[in-house]
C-alpha positions as a Markdown table, in Angstrom:
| # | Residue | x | y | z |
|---|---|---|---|---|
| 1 | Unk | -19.9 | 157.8 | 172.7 |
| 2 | Unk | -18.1 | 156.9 | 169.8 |
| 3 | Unk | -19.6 | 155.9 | 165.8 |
| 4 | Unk | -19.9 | 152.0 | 164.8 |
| 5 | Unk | -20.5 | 150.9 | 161.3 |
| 6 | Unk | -22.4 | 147.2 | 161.5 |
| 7 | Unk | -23.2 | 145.0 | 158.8 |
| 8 | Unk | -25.2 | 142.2 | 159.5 |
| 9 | Unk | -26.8 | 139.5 | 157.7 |
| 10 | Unk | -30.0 | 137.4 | 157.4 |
| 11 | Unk | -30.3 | 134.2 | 156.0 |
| 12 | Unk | -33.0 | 131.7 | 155.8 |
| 13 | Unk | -32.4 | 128.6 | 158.2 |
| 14 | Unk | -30.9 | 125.9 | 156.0 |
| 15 | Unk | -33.8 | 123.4 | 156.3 |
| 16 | Unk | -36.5 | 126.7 | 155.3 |
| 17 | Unk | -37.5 | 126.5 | 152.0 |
| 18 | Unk | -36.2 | 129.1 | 149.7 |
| 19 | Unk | -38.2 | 129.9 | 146.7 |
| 20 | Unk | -36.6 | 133.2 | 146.0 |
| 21 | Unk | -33.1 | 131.7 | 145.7 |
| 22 | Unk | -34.2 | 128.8 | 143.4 |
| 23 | Unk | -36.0 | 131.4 | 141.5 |
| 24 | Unk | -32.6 | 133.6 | 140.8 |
| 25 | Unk | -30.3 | 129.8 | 140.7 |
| 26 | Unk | -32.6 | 128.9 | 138.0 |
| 27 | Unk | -32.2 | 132.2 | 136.4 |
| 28 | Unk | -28.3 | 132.5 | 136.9 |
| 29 | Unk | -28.3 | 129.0 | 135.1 |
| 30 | Unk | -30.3 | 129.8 | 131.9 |
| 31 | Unk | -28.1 | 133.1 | 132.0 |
| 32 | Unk | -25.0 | 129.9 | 131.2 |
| 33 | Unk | -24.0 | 130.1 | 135.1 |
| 34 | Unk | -24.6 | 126.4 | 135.0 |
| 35 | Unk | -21.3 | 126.0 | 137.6 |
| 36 | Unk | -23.7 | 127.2 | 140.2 |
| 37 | Unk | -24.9 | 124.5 | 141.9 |
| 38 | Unk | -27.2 | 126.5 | 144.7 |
| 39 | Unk | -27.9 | 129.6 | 145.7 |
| 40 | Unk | -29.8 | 130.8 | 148.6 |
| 41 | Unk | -30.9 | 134.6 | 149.0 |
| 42 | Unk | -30.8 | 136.8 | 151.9 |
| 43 | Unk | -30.8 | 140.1 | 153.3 |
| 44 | Unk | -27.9 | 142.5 | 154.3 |
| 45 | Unk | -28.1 | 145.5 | 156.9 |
| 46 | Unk | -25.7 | 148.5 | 157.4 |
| 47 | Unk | -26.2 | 149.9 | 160.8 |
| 48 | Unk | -24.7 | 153.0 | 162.2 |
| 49 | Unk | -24.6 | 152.9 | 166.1 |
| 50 | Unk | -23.6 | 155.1 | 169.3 |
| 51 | Unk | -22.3 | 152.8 | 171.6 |
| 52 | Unk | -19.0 | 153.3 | 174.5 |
| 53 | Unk | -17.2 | 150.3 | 172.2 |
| 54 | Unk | -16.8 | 147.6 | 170.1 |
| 55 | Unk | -18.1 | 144.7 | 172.0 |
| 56 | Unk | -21.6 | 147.4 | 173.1 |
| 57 | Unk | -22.1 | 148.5 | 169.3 |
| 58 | Unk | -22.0 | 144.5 | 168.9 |
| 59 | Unk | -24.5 | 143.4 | 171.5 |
| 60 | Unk | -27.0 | 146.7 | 170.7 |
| 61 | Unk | -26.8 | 145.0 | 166.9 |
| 62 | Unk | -27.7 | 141.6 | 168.3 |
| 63 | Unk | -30.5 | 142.7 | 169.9 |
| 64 | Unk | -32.2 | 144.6 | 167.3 |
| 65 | Unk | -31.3 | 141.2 | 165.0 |
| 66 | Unk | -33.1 | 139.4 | 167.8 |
| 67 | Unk | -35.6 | 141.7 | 168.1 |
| 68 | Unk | -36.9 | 143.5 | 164.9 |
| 69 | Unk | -34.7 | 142.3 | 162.1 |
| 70 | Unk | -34.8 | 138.1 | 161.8 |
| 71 | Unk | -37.4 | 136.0 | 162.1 |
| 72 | Unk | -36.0 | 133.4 | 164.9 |
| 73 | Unk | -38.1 | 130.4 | 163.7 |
| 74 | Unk | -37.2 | 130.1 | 160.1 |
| 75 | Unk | -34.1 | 132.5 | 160.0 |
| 76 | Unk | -30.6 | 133.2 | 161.4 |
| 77 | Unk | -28.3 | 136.5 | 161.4 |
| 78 | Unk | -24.8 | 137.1 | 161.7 |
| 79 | Unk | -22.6 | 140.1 | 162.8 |
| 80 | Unk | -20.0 | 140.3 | 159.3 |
| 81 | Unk | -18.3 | 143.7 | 160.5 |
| 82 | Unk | -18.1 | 146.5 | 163.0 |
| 83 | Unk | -15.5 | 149.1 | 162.7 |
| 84 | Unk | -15.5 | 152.4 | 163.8 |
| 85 | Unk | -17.1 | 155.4 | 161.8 |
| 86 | Unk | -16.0 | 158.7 | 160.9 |
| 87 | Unk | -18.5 | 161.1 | 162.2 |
| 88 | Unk | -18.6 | 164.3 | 160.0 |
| 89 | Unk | -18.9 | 167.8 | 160.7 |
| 90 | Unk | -21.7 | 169.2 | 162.1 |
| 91 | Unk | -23.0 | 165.5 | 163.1 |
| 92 | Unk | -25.5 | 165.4 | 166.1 |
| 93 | Unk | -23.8 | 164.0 | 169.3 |
């Protein structure tokens, strides 16, 4: 089995309400950011998993996503990145 690093992302579906985002736009503007027009917050995962390849560490990712780490009525996730990770010494197989 081989090391994946997987970042994934949650974001609120676009027609969900977002009162932390407006909170921190409204905050960014009084800060002088007045160029930003909207913001919307989110959350951001780093996953480490043992899977035979790529396209396995990627559907193992999805799942949990599905399963454990979005809400599937007012949210959506995305897979941003899976590359391979170095496994260090001494690192249980």
């Amino acid at each position: 089995m081989l090391m994946f690093n997987v970042s994934v992302a949650v974001k609120l579906k676009s027609d969900v309400m977002d009162p932390q985002g407006q909170a921190i736009l409204q905050a960014a503007q009084h800060l002088g950011f007045t160029d930003i027009a909207d913001l919307r917050a989110g959350r951001y995962f780093e996953l480490v998993v043992d899977a035979e390849g790529e396209a396995e560490a990627r559907q193992r990712a999805g799942e949990l996503c599905s399963k454990l780490l979005a809400n599937p009525v007012i949210e959506t996730w995305e897979i941003i990145a899976v590359a391979p990770a170095a496994r260090s010494e001494g690192a249980p197989r």
